[in-house]
N, C-alpha and C positions, 0 to 999 in steps of 0.2 A: 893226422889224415883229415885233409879238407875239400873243399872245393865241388862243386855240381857240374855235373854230366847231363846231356840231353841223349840220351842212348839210341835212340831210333828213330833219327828226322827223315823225310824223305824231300825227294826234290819239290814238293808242291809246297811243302810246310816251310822247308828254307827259304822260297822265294821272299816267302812271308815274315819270315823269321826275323831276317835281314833290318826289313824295316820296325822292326820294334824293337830289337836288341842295341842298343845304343850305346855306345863309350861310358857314358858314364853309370851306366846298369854293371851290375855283378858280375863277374867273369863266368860265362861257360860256355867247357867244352861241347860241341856239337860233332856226335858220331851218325854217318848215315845206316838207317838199319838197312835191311830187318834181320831182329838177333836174334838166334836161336839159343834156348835155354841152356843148352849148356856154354855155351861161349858168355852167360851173362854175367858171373862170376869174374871172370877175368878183363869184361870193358868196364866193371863199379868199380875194379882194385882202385884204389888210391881216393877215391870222392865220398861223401857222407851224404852229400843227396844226389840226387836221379830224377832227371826230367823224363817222364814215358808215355808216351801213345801208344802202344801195343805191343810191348815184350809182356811174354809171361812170365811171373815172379810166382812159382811156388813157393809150398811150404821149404821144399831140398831145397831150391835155387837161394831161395831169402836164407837159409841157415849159412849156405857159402858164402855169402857177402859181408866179410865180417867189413865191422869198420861202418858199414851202410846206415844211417840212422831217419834218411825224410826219404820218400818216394812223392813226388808230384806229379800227379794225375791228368792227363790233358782229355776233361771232360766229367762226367759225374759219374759213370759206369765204372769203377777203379775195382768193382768185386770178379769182372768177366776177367781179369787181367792179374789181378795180384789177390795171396789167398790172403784174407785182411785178418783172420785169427792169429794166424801164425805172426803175421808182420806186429799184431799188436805185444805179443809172446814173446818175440824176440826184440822189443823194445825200437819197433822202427814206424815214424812217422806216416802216414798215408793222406795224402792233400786232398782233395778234389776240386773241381774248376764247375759252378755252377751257375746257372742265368746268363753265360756269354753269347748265347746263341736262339734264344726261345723264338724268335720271330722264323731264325735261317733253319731251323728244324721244323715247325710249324709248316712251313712253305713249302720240306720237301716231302713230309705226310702230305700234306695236300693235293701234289703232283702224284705221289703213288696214290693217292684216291682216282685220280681223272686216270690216272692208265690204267687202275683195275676197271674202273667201271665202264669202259669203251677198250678196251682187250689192245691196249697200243702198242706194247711191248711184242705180244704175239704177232700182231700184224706188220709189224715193222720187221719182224725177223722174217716173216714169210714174204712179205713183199721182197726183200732185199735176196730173198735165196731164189728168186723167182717165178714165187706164186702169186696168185691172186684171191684172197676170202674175204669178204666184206664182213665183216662180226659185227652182229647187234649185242648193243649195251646200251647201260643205264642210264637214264635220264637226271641228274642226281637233283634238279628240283621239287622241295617236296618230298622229296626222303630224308630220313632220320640216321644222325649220326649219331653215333654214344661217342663220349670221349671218357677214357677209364684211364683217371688223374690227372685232376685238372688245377695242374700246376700251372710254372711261367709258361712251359710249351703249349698242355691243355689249353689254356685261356688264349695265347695266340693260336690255334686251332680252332677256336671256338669263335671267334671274331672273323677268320678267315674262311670259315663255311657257313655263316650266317650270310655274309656278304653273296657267296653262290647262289644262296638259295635253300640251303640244305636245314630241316628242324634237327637241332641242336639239343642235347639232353647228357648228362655228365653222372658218374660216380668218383667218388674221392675217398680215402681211407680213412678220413679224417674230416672232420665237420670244415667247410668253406662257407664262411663269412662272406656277407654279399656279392652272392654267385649270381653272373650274367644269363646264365642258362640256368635250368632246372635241375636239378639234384634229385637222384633216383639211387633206390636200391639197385645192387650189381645183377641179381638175377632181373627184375624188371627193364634194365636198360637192355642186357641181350637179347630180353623177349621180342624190346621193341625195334630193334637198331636194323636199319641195311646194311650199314656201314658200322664197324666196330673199328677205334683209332686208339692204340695203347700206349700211354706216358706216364708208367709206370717208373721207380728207379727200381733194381733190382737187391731187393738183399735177400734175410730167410725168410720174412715175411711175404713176400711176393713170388717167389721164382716157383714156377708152374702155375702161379696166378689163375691161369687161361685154365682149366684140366679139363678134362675129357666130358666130366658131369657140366662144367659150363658152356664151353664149346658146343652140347648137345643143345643147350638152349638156347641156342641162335638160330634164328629166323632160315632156311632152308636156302641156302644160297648166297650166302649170308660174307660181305668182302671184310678183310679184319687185314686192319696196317699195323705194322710194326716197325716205329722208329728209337726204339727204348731201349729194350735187350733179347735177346732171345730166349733167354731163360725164364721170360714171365710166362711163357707158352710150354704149356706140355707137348714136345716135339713129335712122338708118336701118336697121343692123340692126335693132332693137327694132320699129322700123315693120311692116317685113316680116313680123314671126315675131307678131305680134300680128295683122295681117291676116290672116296662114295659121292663126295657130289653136295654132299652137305653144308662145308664152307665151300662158297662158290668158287673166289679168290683169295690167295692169301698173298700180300705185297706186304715187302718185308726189306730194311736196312742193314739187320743185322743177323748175326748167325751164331749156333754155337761155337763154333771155331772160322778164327779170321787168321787168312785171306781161309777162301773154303776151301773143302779138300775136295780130288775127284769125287771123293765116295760121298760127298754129300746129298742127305734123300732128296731137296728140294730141287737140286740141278736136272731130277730128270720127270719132273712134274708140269704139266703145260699150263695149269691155271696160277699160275705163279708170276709176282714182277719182282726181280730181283735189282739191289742194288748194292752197292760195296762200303757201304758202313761211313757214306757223305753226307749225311741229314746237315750233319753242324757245319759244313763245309765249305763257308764263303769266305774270301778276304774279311770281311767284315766281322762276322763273328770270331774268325780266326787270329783278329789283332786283339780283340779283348782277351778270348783266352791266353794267346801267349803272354799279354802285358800282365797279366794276372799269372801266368806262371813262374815270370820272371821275378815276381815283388813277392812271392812265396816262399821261392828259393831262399831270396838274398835275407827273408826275415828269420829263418833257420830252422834247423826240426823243433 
């Protein structure tokens, strides 16, 4: 049993695809998703690796794939998507793709900065349904951003709201070495921040990062982006302190389950900008990642 699978491209990604996968690259098959867990078992039969964007690979799903030994990750989040205990248990690879994108994720916190702080998203839905409300918002010169891990993204984040106008102040889990910004304790930065901007990765160390006791120490109105995972957020907290008023806005890329469901609580919340999980989502960063997906494959689990 050989061969790699790309199990779930879509038509935006094939565009792309096309020109980086070249004649003389590895052979793979390219299936269009989106595949549902149980159908995943039966599109691995025959391949030992898997290209994936967004199937879930549980613990049951990964035990039926006999034969399956590399999953490759298109992106760094590979914990929201595949359960990585299990995958290491059963003896099967898990890759991830990191740095392809820090500037095209960077850029797209940035723009849900400007729509949270001037209500664009809200106003452009009511303009468009036939209203008219002029919403005041934030001036964002001279307010303080935190950036909570200030990695490749962080640091392109922090270059690109310096430029605005905006003071700039950062936490990191881990000591950073000649840091552009100033380096604060986590509860400090929430004290001080307008803007709270998460670049976080998700494993068991971080996920609920954000909880309820930190959340509470944020500035009273207080907009907090999420271009990472959603799982660094404790999601009921956040619910609450959004309904009271406390986080003013909450702009957000990601969710706990993707695409979302009706029942998702954020859909029917108005201080909210929502977006469909595109941070990393340009040609540009989307040729490295795949070129780096393809030379992952072909080097084997």
């Amino acid at each position: 049993m050989s061969g790699t699978l790309f199990i779930d491209s879509t038509p935006d990604i094939d565009r792309v695809w096309k020109q980086v996968h070249g004649p003389g690259d590895t052979p793979i098959i390219v299936n269009m998703g989106p595949v549902g867990e149980d159908d995943v078992p039966g599109k691995v039969a025959g391949y030992d690796t898997v290209i994936n964007d967004a199937t879930y690979f549980s613990e049951a799903t990964l035990a039926r794939c006999a034969g399956l030994k590399h999953i490759v990750f298109l992106g760094t989040g590979a914990a929201s998507f595949v359960d990585l205990a299990a995958a290491k248990r059963l003896g099967i690879k898990v890759s991830t793709i990191g740095g392809y994108g820090d500037t095209t994720v960077a850029e797209h916190a940035m723009g849900l900065v400007f729509a949270a702080a001037r209500h664009i998203a809200t106003m452009h839905a009511n303009v468009r349904s036939g209203g008219w409300r002029p919403m005041q918002g934030m001036e964002l010169k001279g307010k303080t951003l935190g950036i909570v891990g200030l990695g490749g993204i962080g640091r392109e984040m922090a270059r690109i709201a310096q430029g605005v106008g905006l003071k700039v102040i950062a936490y990191n889990r881990s000591a950073v070495a000649g840091a552009a910004v100033p380096m604060v304790p986590i509860d400090e930065l929430l004290a001080r921040s307008d803007i709270v901007s998460l670049h976080l990765a998700l494993n068991d160390a971080t996920r609920g990062f954000l909880d309820r006791a930190r959340l509470k120490q944020t500035k009273p109105g207080v907009i907090v982006v999420n271009t990472a995972r959603a799982g660094v957020v404790d999601e009921p907290a956040l619910l609450d302190l959004l309904r009271a008023g406390h986080v003013g806005h909450y702009a957000t890329d990601v969710f706990a389950k993707e695409p979302t469901p009706p029942d998702e609580p954020l859909l029917k919340l108005d201080n909210v900008t929502l977006t469909a999980h595109a941070g990393y989502n340009t040609p540009e960063a989307s040729m490295t990642m795949y070129r780096r997906a393809i030379d992952l494959a072909a080097a084997g689990p």
